[in-house]
N, C-alpha and C positions, 0 to 999 in steps of 0.2 A: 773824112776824119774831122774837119771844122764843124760839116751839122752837128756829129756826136758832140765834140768838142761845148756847142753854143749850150745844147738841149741841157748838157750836165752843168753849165755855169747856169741857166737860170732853174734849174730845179733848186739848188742849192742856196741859190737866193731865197727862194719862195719857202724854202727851209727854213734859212734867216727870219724872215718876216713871220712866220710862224710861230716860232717857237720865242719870239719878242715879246708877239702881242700875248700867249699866254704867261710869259715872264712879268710883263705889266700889270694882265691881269688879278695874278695873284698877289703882289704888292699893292694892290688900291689902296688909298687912303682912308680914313674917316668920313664920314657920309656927312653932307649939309645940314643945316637944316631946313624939316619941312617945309613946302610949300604952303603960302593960306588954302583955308580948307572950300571947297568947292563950294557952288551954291547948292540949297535943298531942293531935291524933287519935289514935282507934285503929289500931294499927300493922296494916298490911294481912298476907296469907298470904306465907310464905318461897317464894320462887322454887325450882327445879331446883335442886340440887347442881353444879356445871360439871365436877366429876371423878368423881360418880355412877359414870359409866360405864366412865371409865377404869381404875377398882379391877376392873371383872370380871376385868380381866390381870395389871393392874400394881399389885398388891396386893403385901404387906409378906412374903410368900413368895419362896422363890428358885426357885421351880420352872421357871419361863419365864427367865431366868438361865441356869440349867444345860440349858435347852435350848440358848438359844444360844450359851454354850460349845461345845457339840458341835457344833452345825450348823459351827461357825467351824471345828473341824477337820478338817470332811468334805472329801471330793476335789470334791463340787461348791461348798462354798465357796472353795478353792482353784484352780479350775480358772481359767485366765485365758486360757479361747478363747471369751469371749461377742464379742469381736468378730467372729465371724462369725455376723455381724447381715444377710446375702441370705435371700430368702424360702424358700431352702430350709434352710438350716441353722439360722436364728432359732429354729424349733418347739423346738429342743434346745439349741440352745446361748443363748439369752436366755430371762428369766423374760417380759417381755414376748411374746414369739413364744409363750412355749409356754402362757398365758391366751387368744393369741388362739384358736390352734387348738384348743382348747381345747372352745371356743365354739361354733367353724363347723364342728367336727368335717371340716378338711381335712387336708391334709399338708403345705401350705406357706400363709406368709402372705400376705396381698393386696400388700404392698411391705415392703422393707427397713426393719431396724428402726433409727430413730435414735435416739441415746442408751440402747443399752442399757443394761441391767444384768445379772447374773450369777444365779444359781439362789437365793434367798432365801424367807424366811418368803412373800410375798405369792407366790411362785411354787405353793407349794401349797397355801394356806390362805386364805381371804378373809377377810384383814387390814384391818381398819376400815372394814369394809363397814356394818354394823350396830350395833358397839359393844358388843356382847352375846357370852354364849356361843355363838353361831351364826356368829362370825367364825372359829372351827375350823373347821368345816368343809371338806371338798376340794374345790377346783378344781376336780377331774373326776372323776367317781363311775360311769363307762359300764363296759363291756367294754373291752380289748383288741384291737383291732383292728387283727390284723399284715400289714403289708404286703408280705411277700415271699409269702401263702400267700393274702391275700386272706381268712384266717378269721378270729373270733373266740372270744378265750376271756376265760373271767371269771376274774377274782384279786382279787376282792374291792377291798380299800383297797390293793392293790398294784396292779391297775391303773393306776392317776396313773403308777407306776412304768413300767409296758410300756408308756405311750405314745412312750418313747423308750429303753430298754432294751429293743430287736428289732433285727432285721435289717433293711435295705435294700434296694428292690429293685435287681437289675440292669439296667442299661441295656440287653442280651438277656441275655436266658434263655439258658441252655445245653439246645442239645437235644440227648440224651444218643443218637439215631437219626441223627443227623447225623456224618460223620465228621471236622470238625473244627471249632474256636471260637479267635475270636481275645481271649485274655486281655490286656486293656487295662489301664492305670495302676491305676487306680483298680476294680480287680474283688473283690469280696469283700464282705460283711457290712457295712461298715461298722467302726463298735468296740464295739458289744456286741449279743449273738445271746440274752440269758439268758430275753427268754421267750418265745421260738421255743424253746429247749432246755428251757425249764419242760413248754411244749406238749408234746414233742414233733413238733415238724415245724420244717420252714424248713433240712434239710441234704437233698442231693442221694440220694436212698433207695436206692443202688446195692444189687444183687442178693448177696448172701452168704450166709456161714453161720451168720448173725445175723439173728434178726428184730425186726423194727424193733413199738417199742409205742408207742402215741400217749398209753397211760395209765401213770402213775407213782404211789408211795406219796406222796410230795411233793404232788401236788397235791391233797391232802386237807388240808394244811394252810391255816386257816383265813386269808385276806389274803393269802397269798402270801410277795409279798416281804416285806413290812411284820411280818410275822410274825416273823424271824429277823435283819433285817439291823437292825431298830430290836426287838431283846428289850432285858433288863435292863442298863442303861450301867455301863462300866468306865470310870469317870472321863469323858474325853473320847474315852477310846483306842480304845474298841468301842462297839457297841449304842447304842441309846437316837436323838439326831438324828445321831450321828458318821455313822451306818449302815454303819460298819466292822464286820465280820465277824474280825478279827486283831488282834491289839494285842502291842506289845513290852515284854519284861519281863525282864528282868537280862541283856539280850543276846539273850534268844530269840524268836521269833514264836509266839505261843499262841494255839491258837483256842478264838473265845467260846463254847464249849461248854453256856452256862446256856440256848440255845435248843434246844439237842439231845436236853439228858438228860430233860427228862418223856418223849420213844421210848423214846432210845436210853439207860439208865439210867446203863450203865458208859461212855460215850463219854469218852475225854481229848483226844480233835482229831476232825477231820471224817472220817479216815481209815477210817469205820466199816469193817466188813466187808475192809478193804483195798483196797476203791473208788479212792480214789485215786490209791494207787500204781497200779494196775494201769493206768486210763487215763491217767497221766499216761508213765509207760513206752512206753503205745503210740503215744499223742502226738509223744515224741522221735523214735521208729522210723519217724513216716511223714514228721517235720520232715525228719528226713535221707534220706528217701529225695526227696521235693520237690528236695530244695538238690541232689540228686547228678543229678536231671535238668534243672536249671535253670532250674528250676520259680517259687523262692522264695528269695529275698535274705532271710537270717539278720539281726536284728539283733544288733549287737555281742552281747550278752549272750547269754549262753547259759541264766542265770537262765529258770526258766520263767514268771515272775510280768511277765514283758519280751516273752513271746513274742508276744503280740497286737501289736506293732510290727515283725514279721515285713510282706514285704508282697511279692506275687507280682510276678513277673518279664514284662512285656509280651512276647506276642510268637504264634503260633498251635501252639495242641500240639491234641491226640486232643480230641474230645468228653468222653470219660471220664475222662481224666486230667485236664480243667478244672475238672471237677464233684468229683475228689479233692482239688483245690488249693482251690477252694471249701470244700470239707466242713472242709479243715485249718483254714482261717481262722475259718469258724462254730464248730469246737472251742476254738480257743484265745480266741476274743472271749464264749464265755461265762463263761471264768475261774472255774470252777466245778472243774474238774478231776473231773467224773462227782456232785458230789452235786445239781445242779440235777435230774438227770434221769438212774441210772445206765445203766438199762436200752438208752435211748437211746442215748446217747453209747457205749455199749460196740459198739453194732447199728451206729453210722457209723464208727465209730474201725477197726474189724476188718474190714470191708467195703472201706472205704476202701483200707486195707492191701492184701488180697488181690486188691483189682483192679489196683495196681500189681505183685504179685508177677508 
């Protein structure tokens, strides 16, 4: 009876004591105040830079600047037909369209493009892809592959360029064994032939007193286009991203010649040799013979720098003479006037001629 006795006197205690100290505890008082504040840790490692990367471009230089002045001069920053955003025309006329094709290496895009936009840095450079010097880089770095001949040719960094600077193909073929073709709305090249005419090939090889070369001194030059139409820039006016070839100066058009003279030393225009006159004389001679057969609706102008807005006359003439009307409009949409390719251009322009004679 005394153990029971002891056990229950000190439970009862430790009851006491228990229910005190939560007695106490909930009557606490007001809290002190704080303690001084501790000393500071060691301060950890600095993070990234956040514009690190953006100096690789946009550094305290104007060099990227003065590119996009020029590009903003260019006819494809001015050009205002990206709205035709169909999956056929998108490849060339939107920068969107022409990264995809780019890609799948097709001719047209899987659907129409919405919200395009027009030919820009991202168009042939992979613009903040990386963040690095590797966002130069091109687009598309393949061959050429033209589609009216079905071949390929390499032009270096002017590639990108021929992906859309060729000829079109025809919806038929002219067969030059057949006795006649029906020239429809839309028959011709396109609006620009320049490297099919780089090539050599992609005009109608009629039989003359001309013979036709597939090789030229031109294309030893290293890139191509890229070589000459982006040489040293005149302001915004030539060279550099304008990719103008001509620039005006006290009234006159003068060509950029600083890409010419390491050949050609004495060059003062493209007119080497008299190249240009000569095919561009014979140019007019077969304009008017077309327009005298009813061939070729003249545009107003008679400026030759206008004549690639010439545009054939619907309707069925000769096998042979479709494939002249053809040849006319592959001359005039390379706008070259014989120095893309003179040999060439001399071989269709005189041919062309004489089959009409």
């Amino acid at each position: 009876m005394k153990s029971i006795h002891s056990k229950t006197v000190w439970l009862s205690i430790w009851g006491v004591i228990i229910f005190a100290s939560m007695l106490f505890a909930s009557c606490e008082g007001p809290a002190g105040k704080d303690g001084l504040a501790g000393k500071d840790g060691t301060d950890g490692k600095d993070g990234a830079d956040g514009t690190q990367n953006c100096g690789t471009c946009h550094d305290a230089s104007t060099d990227l600047f003065a590119k996009q002045l020029q590009w903003a001069a260019s006819q494809h920053a001015v050009g205002t037909n990206f709205e035709r955003s169909g999956t056929s025309c998108a490849p060339c006329h939107t920068s969107e369209g022409f990264r995809e094709v780019a890609e799948t290496g097709l001719t047209t895009t899987a659907a129409a493009i919405n919200n395009p936009s027009g030919q820009n840095c991202r168009t042939c450079h992979k613009i903040h892809e990386t963040h690095t010097d590797a966002d130069w880089a091109l687009t598309y770095t393949g061959t050429t592959k033209l589609q009216f001949t079905k071949t390929e040719i390499d032009l270096g960094k002017g590639s990108l360029c021929g992906q859309c600077h060729q000829a079109r193909p025809l919806a038929a073929m002219v067969d030059l064994t057949a006795e006649n073709y029906e020239v429809k709305v839309r028959f011709g090249p396109h609006h620009s032939s320049a490297a099919n005419m780089f090539a050599g090939s992609g005009a109608f090889e009629i039989p003359g007193t001309e013979a036709y070369g597939s090789t030229a001194a031109h294309q030893n030059i290293q890139n191509a286009c890229v070589n000459c139409h982006m040489g040293p820039a005149y302001g915004v006016q030539a060279g550099g991203h304008s990719l103008k070839m001509t620039y005006e100066y006290s009234g006159k058009i003068v060509d950029n010649v600083a890409v010419c003279t390491p050949c050609h030393s004495s060059a003062t225009s493209f007119d080497v040799n008299s190249v240009q006159e000569e095919v561009l004389g014979l140019i007019i001679e077969l304009r008017g013979k077309l327009a005298d057969l009813g061939m070729l609706k003249k545009d107003a102008s008679d400026n030759p720098s206008d004549f690639h807005s010439d545009a054939a006359i619907p309707g069925v003439y000769s096998s042979l003479n479709a494939a002249v009307l053809y040849n006319y409009l592959y001359l005039v949409n390379d706008k070259s006037w014989g120095v893309h390719n003179p040999k060439y251009t001399r071989a269709v322009v005189k041919n062309s001629l004489q089959a009409l004679n």
